[in-house]
C-alpha positions in Angstrom: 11.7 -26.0 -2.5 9.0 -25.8 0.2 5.3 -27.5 -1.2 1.7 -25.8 0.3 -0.6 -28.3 1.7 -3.9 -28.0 3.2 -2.6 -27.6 6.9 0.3 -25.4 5.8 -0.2 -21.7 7.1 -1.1 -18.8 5.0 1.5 -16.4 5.2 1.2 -14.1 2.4 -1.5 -12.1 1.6 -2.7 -10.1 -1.9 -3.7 -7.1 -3.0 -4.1 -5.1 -6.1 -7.0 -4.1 -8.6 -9.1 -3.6 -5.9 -9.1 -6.6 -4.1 -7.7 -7.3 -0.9 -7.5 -10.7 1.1 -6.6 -8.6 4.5 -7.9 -5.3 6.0 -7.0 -2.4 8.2 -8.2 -4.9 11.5 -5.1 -7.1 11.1 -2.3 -4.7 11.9 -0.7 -7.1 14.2 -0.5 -9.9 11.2 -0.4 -7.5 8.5 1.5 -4.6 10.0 0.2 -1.0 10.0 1.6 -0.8 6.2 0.2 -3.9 5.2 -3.1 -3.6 6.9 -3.5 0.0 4.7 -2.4 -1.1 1.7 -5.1 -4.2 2.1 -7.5 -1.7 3.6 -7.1 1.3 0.6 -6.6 -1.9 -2.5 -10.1 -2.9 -1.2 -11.9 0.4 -1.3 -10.5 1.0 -4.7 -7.7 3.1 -4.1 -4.7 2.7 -6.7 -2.7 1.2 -4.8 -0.1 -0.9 -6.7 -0.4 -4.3 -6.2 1.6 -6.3 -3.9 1.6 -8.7 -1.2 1.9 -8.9 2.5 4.4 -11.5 4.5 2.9 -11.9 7.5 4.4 -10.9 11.1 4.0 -15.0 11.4 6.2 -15.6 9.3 9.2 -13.2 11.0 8.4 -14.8 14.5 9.4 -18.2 13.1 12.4 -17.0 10.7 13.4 -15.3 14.2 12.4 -18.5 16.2 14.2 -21.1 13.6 17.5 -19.5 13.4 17.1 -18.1 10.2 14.8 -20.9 8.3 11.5 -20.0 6.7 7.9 -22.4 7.8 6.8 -24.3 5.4 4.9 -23.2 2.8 6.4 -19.5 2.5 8.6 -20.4 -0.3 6.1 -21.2 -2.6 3.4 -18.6 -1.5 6.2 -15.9 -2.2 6.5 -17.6 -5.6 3.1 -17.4 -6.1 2.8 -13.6 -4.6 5.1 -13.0 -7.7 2.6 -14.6 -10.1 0.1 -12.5 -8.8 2.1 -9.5 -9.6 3.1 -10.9 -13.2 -0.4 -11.3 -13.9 -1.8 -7.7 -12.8 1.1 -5.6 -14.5 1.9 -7.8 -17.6 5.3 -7.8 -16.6 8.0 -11.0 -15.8 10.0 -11.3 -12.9 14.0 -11.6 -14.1 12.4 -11.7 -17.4 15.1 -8.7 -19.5 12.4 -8.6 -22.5 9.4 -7.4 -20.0 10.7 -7.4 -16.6 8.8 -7.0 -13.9 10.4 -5.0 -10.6 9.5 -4.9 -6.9 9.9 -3.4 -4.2 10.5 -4.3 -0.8 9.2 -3.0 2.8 9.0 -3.5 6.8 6.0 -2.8 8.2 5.8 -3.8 12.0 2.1 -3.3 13.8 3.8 -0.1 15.4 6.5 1.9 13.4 9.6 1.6 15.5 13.6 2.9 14.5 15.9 0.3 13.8 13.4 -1.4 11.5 15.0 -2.3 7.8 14.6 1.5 5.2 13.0 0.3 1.3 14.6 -1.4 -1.1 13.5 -0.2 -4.6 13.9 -1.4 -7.9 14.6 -5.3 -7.1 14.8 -7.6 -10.0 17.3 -5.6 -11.8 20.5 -7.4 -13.4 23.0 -6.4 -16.6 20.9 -8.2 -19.1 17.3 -7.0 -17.0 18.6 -3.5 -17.0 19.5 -3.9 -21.0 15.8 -4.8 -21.1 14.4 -2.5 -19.8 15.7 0.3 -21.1 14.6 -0.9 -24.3 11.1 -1.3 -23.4 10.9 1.7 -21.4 12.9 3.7 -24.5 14.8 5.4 -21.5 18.3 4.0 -21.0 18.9 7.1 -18.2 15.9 5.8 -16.5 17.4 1.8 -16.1 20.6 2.7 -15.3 19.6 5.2 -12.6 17.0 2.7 -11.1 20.0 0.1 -11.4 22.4 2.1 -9.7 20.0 3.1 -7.0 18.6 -0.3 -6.2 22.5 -1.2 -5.9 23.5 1.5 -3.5 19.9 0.5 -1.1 20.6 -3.8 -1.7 24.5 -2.4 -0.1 23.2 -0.3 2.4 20.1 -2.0 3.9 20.1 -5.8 3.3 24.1 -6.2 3.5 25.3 -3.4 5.8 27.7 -1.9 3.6 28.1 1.9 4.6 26.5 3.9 2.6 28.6 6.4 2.1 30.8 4.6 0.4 28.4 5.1 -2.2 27.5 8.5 -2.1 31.5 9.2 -2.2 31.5 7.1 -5.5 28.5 9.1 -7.2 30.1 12.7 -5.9 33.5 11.6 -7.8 31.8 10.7 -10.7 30.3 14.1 -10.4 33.3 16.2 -9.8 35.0 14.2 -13.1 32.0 15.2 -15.2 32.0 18.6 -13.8 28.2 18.7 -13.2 26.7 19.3 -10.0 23.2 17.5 -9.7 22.8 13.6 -10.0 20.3 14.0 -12.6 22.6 15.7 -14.9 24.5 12.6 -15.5 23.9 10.8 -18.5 22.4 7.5 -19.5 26.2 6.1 -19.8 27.7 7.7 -16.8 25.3 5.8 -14.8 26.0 2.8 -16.2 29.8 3.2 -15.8 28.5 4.4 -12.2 26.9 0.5 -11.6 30.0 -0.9 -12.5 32.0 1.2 -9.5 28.9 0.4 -6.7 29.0 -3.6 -7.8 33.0 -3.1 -7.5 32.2 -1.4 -3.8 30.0 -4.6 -3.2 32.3 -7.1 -4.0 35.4 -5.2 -1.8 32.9 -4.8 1.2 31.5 -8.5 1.1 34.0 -10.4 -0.6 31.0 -11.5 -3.6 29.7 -10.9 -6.2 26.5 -8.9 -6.7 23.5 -11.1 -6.7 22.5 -11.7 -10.4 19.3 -14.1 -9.8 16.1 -11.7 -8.7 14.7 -14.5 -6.4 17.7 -14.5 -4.4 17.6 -10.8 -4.3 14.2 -11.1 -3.1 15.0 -14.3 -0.5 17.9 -11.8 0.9 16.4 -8.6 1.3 13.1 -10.6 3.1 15.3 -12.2 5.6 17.2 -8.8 5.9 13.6 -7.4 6.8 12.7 -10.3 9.1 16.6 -9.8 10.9 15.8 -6.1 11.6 13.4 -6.7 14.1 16.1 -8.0 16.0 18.5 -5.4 15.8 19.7 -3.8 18.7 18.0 -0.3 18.1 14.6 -2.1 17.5 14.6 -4.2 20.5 16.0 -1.7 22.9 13.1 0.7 21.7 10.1 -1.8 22.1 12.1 -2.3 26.3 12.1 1.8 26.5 7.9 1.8 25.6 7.0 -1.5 27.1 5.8 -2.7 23.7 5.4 -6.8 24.3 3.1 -8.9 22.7 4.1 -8.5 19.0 5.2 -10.8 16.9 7.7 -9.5 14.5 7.6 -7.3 11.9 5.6 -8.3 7.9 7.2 -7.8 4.9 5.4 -5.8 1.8 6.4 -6.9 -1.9 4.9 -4.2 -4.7 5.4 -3.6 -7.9 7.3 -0.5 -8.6 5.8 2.5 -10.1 8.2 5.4 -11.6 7.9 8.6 -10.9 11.2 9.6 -12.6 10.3 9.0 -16.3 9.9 12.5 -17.1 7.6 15.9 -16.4 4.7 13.9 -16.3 5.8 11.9 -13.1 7.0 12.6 -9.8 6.6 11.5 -6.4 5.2 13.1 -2.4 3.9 13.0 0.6 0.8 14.6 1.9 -1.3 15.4 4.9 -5.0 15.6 4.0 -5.0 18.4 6.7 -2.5 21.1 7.8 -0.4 19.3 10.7 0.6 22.6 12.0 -2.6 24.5 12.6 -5.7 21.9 11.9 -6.9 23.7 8.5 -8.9 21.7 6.7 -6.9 21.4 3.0 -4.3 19.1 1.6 -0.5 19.7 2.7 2.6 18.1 1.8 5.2 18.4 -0.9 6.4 17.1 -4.2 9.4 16.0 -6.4 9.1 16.0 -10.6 10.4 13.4 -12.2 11.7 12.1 -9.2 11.5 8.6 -6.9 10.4 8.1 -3.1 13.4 8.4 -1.7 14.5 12.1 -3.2 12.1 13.8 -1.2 13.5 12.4 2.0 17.2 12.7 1.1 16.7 16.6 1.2 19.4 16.7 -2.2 16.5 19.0 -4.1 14.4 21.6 -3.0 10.5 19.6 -3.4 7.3 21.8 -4.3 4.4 23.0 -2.1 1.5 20.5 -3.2 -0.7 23.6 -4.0 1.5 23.5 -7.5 0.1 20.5 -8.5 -2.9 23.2 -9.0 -0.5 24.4 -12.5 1.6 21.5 -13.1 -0.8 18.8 -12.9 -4.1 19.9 -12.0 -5.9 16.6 -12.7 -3.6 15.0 -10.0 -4.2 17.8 -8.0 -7.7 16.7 -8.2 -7.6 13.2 -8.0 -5.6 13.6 -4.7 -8.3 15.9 -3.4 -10.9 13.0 -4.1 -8.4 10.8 -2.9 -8.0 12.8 0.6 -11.9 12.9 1.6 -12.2 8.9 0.9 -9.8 8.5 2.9 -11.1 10.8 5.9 -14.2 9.3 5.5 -13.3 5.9 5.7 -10.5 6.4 8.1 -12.3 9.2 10.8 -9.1 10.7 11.0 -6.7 12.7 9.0 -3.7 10.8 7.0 -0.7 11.0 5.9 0.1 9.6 2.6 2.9 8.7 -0.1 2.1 9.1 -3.5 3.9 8.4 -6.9 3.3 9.5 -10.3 4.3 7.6 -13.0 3.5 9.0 -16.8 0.4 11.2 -15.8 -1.1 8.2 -13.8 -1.8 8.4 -10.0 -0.7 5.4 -7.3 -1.0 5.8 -4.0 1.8 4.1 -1.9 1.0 4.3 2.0 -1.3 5.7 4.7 -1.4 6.1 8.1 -2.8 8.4 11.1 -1.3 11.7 10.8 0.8 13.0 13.4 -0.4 16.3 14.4 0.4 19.4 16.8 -2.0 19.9 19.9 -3.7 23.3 18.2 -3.9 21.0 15.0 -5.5 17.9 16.8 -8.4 20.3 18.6 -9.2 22.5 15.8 -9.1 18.3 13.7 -11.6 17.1 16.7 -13.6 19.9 16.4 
């Protein structure tokens, strides 16, 4: 294991509880993501907390053939410990385990770069666990199954599909037509089948130790910003100059645990036309990645108004700190877990032309 010393570089960098050892100035270390999620944790946004890898660290993983600087092992470790410490929670621990999740984040956003990895830290006796402590065995097997089917697609390669064909079988057996209508012990009969797809695509077993889940899906971050797509789009836009993509660790927040949770995204102004009031959409009792797969039909955000107005208002508040502090209008993830507000990312809002003069004005 790599040891710190007082010459050894800092790549990592916390934030959480509204503190923050980077800001929104540092994009090019931090990453865009990174940078916001220092920049909103030190305003006192609820942001989960986290940490930042820098884009240092990716230039030398990229530059070494694959090895990590010195130091990065242990300030990883200790990210983790930061995390343990705000949430309560244990990494790998199955009686109060703590799980992660894991994003790119590049100074620009670019294709190519590696999707999310949810729910990381999960194995059979972590999943057992937390069920248990979440009383919600549907819950852990569904995160389980889904961290699975991204760890597959994203970090290994393994085609995704071969997934979704597994899940739609399982469907058509049960004679049910939604994902979210199978049960707490379909879906763990369902992990069994993805870890079987893993082992036939790569030849091992699924990874059972959460560190190495983590080591693997950081290098798999860190090896996407030399993928083919990624490099042939910073030659098309003459982007030079940057020095790899950073790497953002968070604890997850659930917005499937029931009514009282969901998750969205959200302009804090009308993209379309310039109008000066929240827009986006939202998922109940859903996680981040339903709303982009298009499989249910989301909400307008004005129905937060009925289903959960003090979110509704929250995100309002939410919107004009951010205008304020930004000058610009954002676009934003949020998640819901249990009645409780986080917010996930921000970033300048893309806009139409109408929208950005009536914005300006």
């Amino acid at each position: 294991m790599s040891t710190t010393t007082e010459t050894t570089e800092k790549y990592v960098y916390r934030f959480g509880d509204g503190e923050a050892e980077g800001n929104r100035e540092q994009k090019a270390l931090l990453g865009g993501k990174g940078a916001n999620l220092n920049e909103m944790s030190a305003i006192g946004l609820p942001v989960p907390p986290g940490y930042t890898i820098t884009t240092e660290a990716c230039h030398y993983y990229v530059d070494h053939d694959g090895d990590w600087p010195d130091g990065l092992e242990t300030q990883i470790e200790d990210g983790i410990e930061h995390l343990e410490d705000a949430m309560g929670r244990t990494f790998g621990n199955p009686k109060n385990p703590l799980l992660v999740s894991v994003r790119s984040g590049a100074a620009l956003s670019m294709p190519g770069m590696m999707d999310t990895v949810l729910n990381l830290g999960l194995n059979d006796a972590v999943a057992e666990g937390f069920a248990g402590q979440m009383d919600n065995e549907r819950l852990a097997y569904d995160a389980y199954r889904r961290f699975i089917d991204m760890f597959g697609d994203v970090v290994v390669g393994i085609d995704r599909s071969r997934f979704e064909n597994a899940i739609s079988k399982m469907k058509e057996e049960r004679g049910v037509e939604n994902d979210i209508d199978l049960t707490a012990a379909d879906l763990r009969e369902l992990v069994d089948r993805y870890k079987a797809i893993y082992r036939k695509a790569t030849g091992r077993m699924f990874p059972d130790d959460p560190y190495e889940q983590l080591k693997l899906a950081v290098n798999a971050v860190f090896g996407s910003w030399m993928n083919e797509r990624a490099i042939r789009y910073r030659q098309i836009n003459d982007i030079t100059g940057l020095r790899g993509t950073a790497v953002n660790v968070q604890a997850m927040v659930y917005g499937n645990m029931g009514e009282d949770s969901g998750t969205g995204v959200a302009f804090t102004r009308d993209p379309g036309t310039g109008e000066d009031k929240l827009y986006g959409e939202f998922l109940l009792n859903a996680q981040g990645e339903d709303v982009v797969a298009g499989l249910r039909t989301p909400h307008d955000i004005e129905e937060l108004t009925d289903l959960m107005p003090s979110i509704y208002d929250e995100l309002q508040e939410i919107r004009t700190r951010l205008e304020e502090h930004y000058g610009d209008m954002q676009d934003l993830e949020f998640t819901v877990q249990e009645g409780t507000l986080y917010i996930l990312q921000t970033r300048d809002g893309k806009r139409t032309g109408p929208a950005a003069l009536k914005i300006a004005t």
